[in-house]
C-alpha positions as CSV (number, residue, x, y, z in Angstrom):
1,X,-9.3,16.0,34.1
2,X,-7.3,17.8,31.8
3,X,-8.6,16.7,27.9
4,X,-5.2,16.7,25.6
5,X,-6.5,13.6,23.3
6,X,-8.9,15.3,21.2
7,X,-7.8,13.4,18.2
8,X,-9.1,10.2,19.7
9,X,-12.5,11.6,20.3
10,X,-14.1,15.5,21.4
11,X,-17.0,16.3,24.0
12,X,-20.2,17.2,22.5
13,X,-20.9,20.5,20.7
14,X,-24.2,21.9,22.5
15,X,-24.9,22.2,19.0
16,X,-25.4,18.3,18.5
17,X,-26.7,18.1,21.7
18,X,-29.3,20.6,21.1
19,X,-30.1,19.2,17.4
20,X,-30.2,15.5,18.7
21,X,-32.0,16.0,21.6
22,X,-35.4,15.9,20.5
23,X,-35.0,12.3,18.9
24,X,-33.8,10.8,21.9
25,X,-36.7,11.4,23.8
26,X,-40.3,11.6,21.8
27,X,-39.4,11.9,18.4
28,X,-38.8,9.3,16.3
29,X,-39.4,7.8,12.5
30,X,-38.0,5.6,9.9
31,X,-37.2,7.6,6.7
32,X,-38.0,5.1,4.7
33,X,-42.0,5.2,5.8
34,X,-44.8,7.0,4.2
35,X,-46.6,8.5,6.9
36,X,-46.4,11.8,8.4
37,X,-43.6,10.7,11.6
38,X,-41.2,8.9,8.9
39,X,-41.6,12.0,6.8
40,X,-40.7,14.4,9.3
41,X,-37.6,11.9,10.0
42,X,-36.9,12.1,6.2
43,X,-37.2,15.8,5.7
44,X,-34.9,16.2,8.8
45,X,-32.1,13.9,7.5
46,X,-32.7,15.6,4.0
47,X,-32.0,19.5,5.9
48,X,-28.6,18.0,7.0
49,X,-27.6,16.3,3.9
50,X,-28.0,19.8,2.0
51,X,-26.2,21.5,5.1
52,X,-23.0,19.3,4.5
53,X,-23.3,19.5,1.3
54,X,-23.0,23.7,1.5
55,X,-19.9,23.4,3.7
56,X,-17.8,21.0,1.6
57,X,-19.1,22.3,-1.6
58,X,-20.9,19.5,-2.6
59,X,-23.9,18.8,-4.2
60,X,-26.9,17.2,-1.4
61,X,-26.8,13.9,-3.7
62,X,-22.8,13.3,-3.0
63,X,-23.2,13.1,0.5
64,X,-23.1,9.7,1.5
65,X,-23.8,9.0,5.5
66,X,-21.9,6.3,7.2
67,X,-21.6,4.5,10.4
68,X,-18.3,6.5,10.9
69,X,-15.2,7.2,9.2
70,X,-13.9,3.7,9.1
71,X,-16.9,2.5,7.1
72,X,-16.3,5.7,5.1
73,X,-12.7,4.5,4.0
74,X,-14.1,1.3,3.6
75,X,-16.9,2.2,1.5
76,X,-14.6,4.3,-0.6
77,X,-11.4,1.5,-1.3
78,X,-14.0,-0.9,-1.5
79,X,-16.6,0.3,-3.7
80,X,-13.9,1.6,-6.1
81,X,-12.0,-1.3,-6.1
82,X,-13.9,-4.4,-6.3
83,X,-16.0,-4.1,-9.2
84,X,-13.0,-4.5,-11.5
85,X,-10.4,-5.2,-9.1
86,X,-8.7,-2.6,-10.1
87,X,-5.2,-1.8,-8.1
88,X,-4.7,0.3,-5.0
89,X,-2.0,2.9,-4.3
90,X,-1.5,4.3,-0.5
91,X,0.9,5.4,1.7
92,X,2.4,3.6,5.0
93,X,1.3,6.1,7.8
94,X,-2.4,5.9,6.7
95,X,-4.8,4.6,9.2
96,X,-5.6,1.5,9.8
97,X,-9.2,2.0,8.1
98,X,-7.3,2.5,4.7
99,X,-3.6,-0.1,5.2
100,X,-6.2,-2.7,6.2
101,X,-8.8,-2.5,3.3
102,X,-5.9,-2.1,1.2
103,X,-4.8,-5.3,2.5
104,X,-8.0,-6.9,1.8
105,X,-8.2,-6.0,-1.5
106,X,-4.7,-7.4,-2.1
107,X,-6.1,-10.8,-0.9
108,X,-9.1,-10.5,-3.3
109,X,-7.0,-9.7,-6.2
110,X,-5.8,-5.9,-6.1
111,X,-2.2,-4.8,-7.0
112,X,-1.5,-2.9,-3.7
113,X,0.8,-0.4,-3.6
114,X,2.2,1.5,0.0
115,X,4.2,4.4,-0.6
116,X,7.2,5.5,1.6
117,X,7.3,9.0,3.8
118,X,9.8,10.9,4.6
119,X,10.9,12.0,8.2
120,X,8.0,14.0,8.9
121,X,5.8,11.5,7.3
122,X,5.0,13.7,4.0
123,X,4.5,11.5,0.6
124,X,6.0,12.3,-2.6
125,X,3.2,12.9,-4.8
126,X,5.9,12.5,-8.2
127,X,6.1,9.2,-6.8
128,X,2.7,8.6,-6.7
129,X,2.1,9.5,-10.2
130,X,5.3,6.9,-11.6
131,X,2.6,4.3,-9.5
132,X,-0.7,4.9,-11.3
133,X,-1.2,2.9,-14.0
134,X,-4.3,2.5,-16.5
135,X,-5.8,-0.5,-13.7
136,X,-5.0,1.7,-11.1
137,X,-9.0,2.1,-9.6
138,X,-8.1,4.7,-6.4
139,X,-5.3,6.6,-4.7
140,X,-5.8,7.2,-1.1
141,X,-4.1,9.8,1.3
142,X,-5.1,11.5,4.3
143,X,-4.7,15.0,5.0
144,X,-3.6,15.2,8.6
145,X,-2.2,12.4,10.1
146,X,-3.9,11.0,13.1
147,X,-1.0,10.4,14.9
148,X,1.9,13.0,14.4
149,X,-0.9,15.8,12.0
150,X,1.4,15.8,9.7
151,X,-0.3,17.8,6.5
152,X,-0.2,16.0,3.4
153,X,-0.2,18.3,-0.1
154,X,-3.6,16.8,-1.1
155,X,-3.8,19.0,-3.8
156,X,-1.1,18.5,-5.8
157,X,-1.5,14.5,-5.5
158,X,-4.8,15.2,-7.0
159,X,-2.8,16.6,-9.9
160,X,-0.5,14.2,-10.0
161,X,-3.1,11.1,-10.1
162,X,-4.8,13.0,-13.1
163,X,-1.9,13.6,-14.8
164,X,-1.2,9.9,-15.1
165,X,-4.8,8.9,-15.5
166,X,-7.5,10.8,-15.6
167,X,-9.9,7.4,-14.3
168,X,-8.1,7.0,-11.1
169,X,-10.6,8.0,-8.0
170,X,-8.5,10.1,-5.0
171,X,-10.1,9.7,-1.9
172,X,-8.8,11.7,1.2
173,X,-9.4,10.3,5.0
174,X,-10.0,13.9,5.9
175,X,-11.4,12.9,9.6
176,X,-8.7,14.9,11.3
177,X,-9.1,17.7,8.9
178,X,-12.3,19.3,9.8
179,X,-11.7,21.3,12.6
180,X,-9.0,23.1,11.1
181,X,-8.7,23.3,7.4
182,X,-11.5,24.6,4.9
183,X,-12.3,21.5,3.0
184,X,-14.3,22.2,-0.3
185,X,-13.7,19.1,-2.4
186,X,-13.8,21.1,-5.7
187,X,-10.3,23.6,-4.4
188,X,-9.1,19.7,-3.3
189,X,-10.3,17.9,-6.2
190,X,-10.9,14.8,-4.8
191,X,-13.2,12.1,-5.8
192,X,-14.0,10.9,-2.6
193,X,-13.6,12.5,1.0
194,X,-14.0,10.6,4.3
195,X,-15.7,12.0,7.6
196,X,-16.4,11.2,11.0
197,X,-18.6,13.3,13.3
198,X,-16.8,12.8,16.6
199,X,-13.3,14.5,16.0
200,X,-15.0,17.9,15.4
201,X,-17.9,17.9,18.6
202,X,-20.2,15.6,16.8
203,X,-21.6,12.1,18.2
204,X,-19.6,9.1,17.7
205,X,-20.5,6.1,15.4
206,X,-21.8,8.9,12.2
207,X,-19.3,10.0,9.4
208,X,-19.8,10.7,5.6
209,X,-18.8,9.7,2.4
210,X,-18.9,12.5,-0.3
211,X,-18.3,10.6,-3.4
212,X,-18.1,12.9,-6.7
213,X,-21.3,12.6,-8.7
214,X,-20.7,10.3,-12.0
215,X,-18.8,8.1,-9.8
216,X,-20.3,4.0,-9.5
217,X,-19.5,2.6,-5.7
218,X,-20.0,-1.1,-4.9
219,X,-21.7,-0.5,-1.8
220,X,-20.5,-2.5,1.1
221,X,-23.9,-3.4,2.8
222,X,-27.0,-4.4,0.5
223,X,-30.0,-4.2,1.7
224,X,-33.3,-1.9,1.1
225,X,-31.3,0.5,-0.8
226,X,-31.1,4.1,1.3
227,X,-28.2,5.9,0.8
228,X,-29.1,6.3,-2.9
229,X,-28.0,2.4,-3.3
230,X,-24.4,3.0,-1.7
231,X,-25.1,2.4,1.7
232,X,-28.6,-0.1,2.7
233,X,-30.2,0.1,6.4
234,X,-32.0,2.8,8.6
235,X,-30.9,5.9,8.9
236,X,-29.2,7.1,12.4
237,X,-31.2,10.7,12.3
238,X,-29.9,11.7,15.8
239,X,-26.4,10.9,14.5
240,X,-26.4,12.6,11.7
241,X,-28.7,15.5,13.0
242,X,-25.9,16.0,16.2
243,X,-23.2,15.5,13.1
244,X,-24.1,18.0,10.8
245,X,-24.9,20.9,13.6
246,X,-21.9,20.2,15.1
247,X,-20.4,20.5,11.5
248,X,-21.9,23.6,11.1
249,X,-20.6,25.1,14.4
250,X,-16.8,23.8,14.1
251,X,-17.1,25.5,10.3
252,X,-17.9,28.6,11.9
253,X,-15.5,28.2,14.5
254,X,-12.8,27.8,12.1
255,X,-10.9,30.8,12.6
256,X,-10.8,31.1,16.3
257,X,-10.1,27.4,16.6
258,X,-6.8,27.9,14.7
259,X,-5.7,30.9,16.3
260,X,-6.7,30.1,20.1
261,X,-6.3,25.9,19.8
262,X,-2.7,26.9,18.0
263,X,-1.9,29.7,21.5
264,X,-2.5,26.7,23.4
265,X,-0.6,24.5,21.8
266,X,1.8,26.6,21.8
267,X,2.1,27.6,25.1
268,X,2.2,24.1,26.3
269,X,5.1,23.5,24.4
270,X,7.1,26.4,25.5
271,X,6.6,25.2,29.0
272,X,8.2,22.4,27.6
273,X,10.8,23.5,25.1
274,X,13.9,22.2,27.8
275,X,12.1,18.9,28.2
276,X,10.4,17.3,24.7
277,X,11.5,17.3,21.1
278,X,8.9,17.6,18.2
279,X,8.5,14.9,15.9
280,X,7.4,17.0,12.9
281,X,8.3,20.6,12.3
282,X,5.5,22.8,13.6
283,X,4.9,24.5,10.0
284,X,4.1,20.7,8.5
285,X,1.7,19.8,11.3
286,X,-1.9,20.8,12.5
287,X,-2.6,23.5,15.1
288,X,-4.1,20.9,17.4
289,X,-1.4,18.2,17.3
290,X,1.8,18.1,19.8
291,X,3.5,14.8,18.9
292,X,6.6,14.8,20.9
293,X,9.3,12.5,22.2
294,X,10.1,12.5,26.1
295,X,12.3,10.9,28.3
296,X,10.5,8.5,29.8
297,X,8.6,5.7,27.8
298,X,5.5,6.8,27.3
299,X,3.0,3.8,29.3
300,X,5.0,4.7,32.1
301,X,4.1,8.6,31.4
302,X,0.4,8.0,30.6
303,X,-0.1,5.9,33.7
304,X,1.6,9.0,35.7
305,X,-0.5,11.9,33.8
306,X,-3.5,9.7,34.2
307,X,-2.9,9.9,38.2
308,X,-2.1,13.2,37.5
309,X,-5.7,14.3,35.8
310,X,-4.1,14.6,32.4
311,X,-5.5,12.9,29.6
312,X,-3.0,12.5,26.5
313,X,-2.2,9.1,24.3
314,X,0.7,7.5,23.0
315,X,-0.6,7.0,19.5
316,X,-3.9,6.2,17.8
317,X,-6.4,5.3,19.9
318,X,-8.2,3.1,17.3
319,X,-6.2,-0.3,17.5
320,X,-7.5,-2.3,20.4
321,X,-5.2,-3.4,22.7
322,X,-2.4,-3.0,20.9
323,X,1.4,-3.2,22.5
324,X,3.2,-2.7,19.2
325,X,5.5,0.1,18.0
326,X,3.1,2.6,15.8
327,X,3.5,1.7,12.1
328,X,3.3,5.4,11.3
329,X,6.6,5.7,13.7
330,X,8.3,3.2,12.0
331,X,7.2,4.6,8.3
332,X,9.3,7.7,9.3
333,X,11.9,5.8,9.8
334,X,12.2,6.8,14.0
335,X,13.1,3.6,15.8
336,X,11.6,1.8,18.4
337,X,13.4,3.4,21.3
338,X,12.3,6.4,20.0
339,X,8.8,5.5,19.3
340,X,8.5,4.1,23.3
341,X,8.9,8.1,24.3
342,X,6.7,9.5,22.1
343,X,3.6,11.1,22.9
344,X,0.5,12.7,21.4
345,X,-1.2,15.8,23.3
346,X,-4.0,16.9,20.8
347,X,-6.0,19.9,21.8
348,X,-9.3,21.0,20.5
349,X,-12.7,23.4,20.8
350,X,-13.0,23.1,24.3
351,X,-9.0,23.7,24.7
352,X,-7.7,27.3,26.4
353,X,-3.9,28.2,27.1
354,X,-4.6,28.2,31.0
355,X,-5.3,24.9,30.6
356,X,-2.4,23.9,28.4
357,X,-0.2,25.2,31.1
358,X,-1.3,23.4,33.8
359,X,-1.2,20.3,31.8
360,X,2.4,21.3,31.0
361,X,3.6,21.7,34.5
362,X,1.8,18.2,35.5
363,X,3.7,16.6,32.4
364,X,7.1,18.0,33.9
365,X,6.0,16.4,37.6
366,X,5.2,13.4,35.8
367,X,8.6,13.6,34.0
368,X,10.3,13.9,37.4
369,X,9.0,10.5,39.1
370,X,5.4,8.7,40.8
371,X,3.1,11.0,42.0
């Protein structure tokens, strides 16, 4: 099988294997003992916390771990927003994660606010400071889109939130970010900054939550108070071991990733370039993302490249079951006809440009009828 759907999920960096490995068989502990096994858990969960810590540019106590990056954007909209019920401002290609709980805070007495994209699915952030008022309690936007990896100018909507009140928490869903973009929250500026381990080699069900230090979070579970009070019940210390290895290896990986995964890309596409046209221009995307539009719907195409050994998706692979058009489609204004032939070929660490040129010839035979 050929792997193009690395934005749903990536195989396992030997790094996480290797750095898991030991508490999956005979090791073991709860960090919140005394004795000598939970402290060898603790000081083991402590090591990684200070290793994510040096790679976003945080300090150890910011580093909130998570079940995954949905409870991460949950924690985050929800712990800023409750408390004073304090208004939400977003934009309508986030994921669901974010449109949901933004949803949910609307029902328990938010002003919620969705901002418009343009074609390519980038926000105005002048628009998003005209939205930010003095109740305004967090902005959220991600920095690559899940779907199309459209880039989002993070930066400057930090500046623009600020300029219009200085209160206002910015939180970026940065989960598709890590592979490929150097994420230190203080060049951002963010207040908050979402992370899950298995779109960059990690295990699944473990992200982060680095919230800015000053900052008050309603934590979403209560319980024996771990997480320094933001996030109650035992700690997953082979998650977040295999997390923050595999954190460390895609940071160090960095540079070739981009090059090599962008080759790939690349070369799949020019096999291509007669048959698919790119949603979003190749400058305002990711180096791992190929959303393209075909001409043939795309469950008929999946089912054929599935046949065919080719692994790709037709949107995000987060929403179970669903049959309807992707909202983040329809925020860029492409229609449903349009939508039913588009199709997402991600690529990642394990991707080479052999591979993404076998892949492209099995799309075409797919393209051309049944296998």
């Amino acid at each position: 099988m050929i792997y193009l759907d690395h934005a749903a999920t990536t195989p396992l960096r030997p790094q996480a294997a290797e750095a898991m490995e030991p508490f999956l068989r005979g090791r073991f502990g709860n960090t919140s003992g005394s004795h000598d096994i939970s402290r060898r858990a603790k000081n083991v969960l402590e090591e990684a916390r200070e290793q994510a810590a040096g790679i976003l540019g945080a300090n150890p106590s910011e580093v909130i771990f998570t079940g995954g990056g949905t409870e991460a954007d949950n924690l985050a909209l929800k712990g800023a927003a409750l408390p004073s019920r304090g208004g939400v401002v977003t934009v309508a290609t986030e994921h669901e994660a974010v449109i949901e709980t933004g949803y949910f805070l609307e029902r328990m007495g938010s002003k919620l606010d969705i901002l418009e994209v343009d074609h390519y699915g980038v926000v105005d952030p002048t628009q998003i400071e005209k939205l930010v008022g003095r109740h305004t309690a967090v902005v959220s936007v991600m920095a690559i889109n899940n779907e199309t990896g459209t880039r989002q100018p993070i930066e400057r909507v930090v500046e623009a939130v600020k300029r219009s009140n200085q209160r206002t928490l910015v939180h970026t869903d940065a989960i598709q970010a890590f592979s490929s973009l150097d994420l230190s929250v203080n060049e951002l500026g963010v207040d908050l900054l979402s992370l899950a381990a298995h779109k960059f080699g990690g295990p699944q069900g473990v992200g982060l939550l680095y919230v800015r230090s000053g900052i008050n979070l309603e934590p979403l579970l209560h319980g024996g108070g771990q997480e320094y009070d933001r996030r109650s019940g035992t700690h997953n210390v082979a998650g977040v071991a295999g997390m923050v290895a595999a954190m460390v290896a895609a940071a160090a990986d960095r540079d070739r990733f981009r090059r090599e995964v962008r080759e790939a890309r690349q070369a799949f596409e020019a096999k291509l370039a007669d048959r698919i046209e790119r949603t979003v221009p190749e400058a305002m995307s990711a180096p791992q993302h190929s959303h393209v539009r075909l001409g043939v719907e795309n469950e008929t195409m999946l089912v054929r490249l599935d046949r065919l050994g080719v692994a790709a998706s037709a949107g995000s692979a987060c929403q179970s079951g669903a049959t309807t058009v992707s909202h983040v489609l329809s925020a860029m204004g492409i229609s449903k006809d349009q939508a039913r032939h588009s199709m997402r070929f991600t690529f990642g660490w394990t991707s080479t440009t052999d591979e993404a040129e076998r892949a492209a010839e099995l799309v075409i035979q797919a393209l051309e009828g049944p296998s």
